[in-house]
C-alpha positions as CSV (number, residue, x, y, z in Angstrom):
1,X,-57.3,-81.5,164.3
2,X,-54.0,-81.6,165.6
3,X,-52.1,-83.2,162.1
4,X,-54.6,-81.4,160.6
5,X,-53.2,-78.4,161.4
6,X,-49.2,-79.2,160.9
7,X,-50.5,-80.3,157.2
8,X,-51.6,-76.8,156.7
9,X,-48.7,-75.1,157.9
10,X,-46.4,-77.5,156.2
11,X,-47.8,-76.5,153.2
12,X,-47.1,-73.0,154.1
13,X,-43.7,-73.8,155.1
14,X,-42.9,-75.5,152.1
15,X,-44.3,-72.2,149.9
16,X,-47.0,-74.7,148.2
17,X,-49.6,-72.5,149.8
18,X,-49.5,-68.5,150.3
19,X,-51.3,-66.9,153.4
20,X,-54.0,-68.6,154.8
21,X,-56.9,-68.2,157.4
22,X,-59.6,-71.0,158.7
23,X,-63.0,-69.7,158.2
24,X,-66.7,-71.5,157.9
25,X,-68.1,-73.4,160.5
26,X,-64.7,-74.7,161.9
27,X,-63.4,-71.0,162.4
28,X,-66.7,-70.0,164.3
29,X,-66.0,-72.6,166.8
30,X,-63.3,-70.4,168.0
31,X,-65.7,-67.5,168.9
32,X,-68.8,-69.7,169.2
33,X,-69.2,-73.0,171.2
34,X,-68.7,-75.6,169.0
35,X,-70.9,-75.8,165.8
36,X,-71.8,-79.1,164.2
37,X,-69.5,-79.9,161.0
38,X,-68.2,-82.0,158.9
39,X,-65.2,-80.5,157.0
40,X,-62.8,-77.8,157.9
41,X,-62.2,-75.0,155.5
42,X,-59.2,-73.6,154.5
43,X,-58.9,-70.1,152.4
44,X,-55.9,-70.0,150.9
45,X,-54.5,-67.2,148.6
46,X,-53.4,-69.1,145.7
47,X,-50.4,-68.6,143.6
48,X,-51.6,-67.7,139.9
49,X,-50.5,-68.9,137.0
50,X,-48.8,-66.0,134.8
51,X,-50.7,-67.3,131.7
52,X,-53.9,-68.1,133.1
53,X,-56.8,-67.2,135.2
54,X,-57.4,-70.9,136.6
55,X,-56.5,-71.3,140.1
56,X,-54.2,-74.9,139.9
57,X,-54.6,-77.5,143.2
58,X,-52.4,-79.3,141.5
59,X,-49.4,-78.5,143.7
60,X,-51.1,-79.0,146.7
61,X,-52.9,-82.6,145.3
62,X,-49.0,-83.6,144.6
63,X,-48.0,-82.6,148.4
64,X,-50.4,-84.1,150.5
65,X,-50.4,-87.1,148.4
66,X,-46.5,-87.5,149.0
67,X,-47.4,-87.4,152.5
68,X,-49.6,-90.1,152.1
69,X,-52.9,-88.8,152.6
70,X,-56.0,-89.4,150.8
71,X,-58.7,-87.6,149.1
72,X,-62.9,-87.9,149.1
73,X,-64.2,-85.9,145.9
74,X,-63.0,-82.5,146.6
75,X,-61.7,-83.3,149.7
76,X,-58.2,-84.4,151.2
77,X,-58.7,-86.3,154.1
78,X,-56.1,-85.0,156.6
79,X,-56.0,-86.5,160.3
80,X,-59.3,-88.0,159.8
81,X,-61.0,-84.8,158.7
82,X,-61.8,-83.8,155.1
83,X,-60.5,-80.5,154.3
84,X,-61.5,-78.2,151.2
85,X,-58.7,-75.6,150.4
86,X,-60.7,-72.5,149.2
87,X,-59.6,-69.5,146.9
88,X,-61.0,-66.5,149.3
89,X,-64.5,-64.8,148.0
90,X,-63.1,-61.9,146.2
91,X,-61.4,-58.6,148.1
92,X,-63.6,-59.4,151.6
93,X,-62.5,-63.3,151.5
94,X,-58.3,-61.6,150.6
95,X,-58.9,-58.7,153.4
96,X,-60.0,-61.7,155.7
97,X,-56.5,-63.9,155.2
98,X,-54.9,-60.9,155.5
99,X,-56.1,-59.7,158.6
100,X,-56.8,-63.5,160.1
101,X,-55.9,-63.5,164.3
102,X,-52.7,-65.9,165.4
103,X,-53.7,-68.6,167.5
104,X,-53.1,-71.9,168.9
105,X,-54.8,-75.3,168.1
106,X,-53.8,-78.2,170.4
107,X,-50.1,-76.5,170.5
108,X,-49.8,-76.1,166.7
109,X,-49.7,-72.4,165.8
110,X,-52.1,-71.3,163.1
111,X,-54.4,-68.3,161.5
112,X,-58.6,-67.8,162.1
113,X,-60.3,-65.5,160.2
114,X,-61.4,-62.9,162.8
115,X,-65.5,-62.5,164.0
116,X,-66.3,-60.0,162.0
117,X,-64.6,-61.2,159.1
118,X,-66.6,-64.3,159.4
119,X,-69.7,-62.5,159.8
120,X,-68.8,-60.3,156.9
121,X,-68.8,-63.4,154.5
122,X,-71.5,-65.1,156.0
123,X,-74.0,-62.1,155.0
124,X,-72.4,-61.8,151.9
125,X,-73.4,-65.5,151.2
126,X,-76.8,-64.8,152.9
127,X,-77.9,-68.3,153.1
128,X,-80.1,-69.6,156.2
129,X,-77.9,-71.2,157.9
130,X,-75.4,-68.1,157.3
131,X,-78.2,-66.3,158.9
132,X,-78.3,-68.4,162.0
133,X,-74.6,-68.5,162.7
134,X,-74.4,-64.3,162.7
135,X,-77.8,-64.2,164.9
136,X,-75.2,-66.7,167.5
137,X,-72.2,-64.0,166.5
138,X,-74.1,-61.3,168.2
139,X,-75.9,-63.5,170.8
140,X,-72.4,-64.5,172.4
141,X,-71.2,-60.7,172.2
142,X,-67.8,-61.1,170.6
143,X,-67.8,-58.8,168.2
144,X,-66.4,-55.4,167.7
145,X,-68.9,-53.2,166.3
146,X,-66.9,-50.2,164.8
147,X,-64.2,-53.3,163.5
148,X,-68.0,-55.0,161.6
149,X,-69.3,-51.2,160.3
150,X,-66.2,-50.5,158.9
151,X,-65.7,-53.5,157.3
152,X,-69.3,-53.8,156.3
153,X,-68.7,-50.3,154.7
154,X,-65.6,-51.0,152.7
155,X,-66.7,-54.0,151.1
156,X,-70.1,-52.6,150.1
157,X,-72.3,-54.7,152.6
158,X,-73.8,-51.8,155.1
159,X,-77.5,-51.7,152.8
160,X,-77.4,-55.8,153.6
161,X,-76.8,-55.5,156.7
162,X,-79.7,-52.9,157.8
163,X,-81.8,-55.1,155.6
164,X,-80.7,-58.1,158.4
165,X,-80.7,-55.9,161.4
166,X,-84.5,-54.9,160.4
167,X,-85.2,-58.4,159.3
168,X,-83.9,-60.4,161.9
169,X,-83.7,-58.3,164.8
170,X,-86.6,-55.9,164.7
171,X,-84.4,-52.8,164.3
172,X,-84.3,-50.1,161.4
173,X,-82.3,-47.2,160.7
């Protein structure tokens, strides 16, 4: 994870990438014991294009293959793990970069989104397994509640979120 990590921040350094914030499974596993995974996910807020919409990997493509790594379909393959750079999910995904927690990784310096961010998205996305991992968010106790409501309320999520409570853990409001 380690050159991971210093790939990420050299990117930053080097102004190919803007702010940044691990999220997904791999950011989790700082809250949560460790989570099976396979990739680790990166949400980076892209430079735009003046003249277009598109979102260009290009730059970063050009970087990491001057550094002499590889790439697996849509992933760069980075200290033997394949990493996805992601454009953040609209304003929660840009509010979660923004407000992503400092921390250290095996001495490198780097950016997690925090718990309730994370949770945020995941019920936005409302998959199964999106399901599961909040159910283990409030099962291990880490997160704020009045930080989650208020973010939940901003971004338009508080309906979804009674609809889990009452759903997944008996409760209704």
């Amino acid at each position: 994870m380690k050159e991971t990590l210093e790939a990420i921040r050299g990117m930053k350094a080097e102004n190919i990438i803007g702010a940044y914030a691990i999220g997904d499974a791999v950011g989790s596993t700082f809250y949560l014991e460790p989570l099976a995974t396979m990739d680790v996910d990166i949400f980076v807020s892209f430079k735009r294009q003046a003249d277009s919409a598109l979102i260009s990997l290009a730059q970063i493509s050009s970087y990491l293959k001057a550094k002499g790594y590889g790439f697996r379909g849509e992933y760069a393959i980075i200290g033997g793990w394949p990493v996805q750079c992601l454009p953040p999910a609209g304003a929660l995904g840009e509010e979660a970069i923004a407000e992503a927690v400092d921390t250290e990784v095996e001495g490198v310096p780097t950016r997690v989104m925090t718990a309730e961010h994370l949770v945020a998205l995941a019920l936005q996305l409302g998959r199964a397994k999106d399901h599961a991992i909040i159910l283990q968010f409030i099962d291990a106790g880490v997160l704020d509640a009045g930080k989650l409501d208020a973010i939940l309320a901003r971004h338009g999520l508080t309906a979804k979120w009674a609809g889990f409570e009452q759903r997944f853990l008996g409760r209704s409001k």
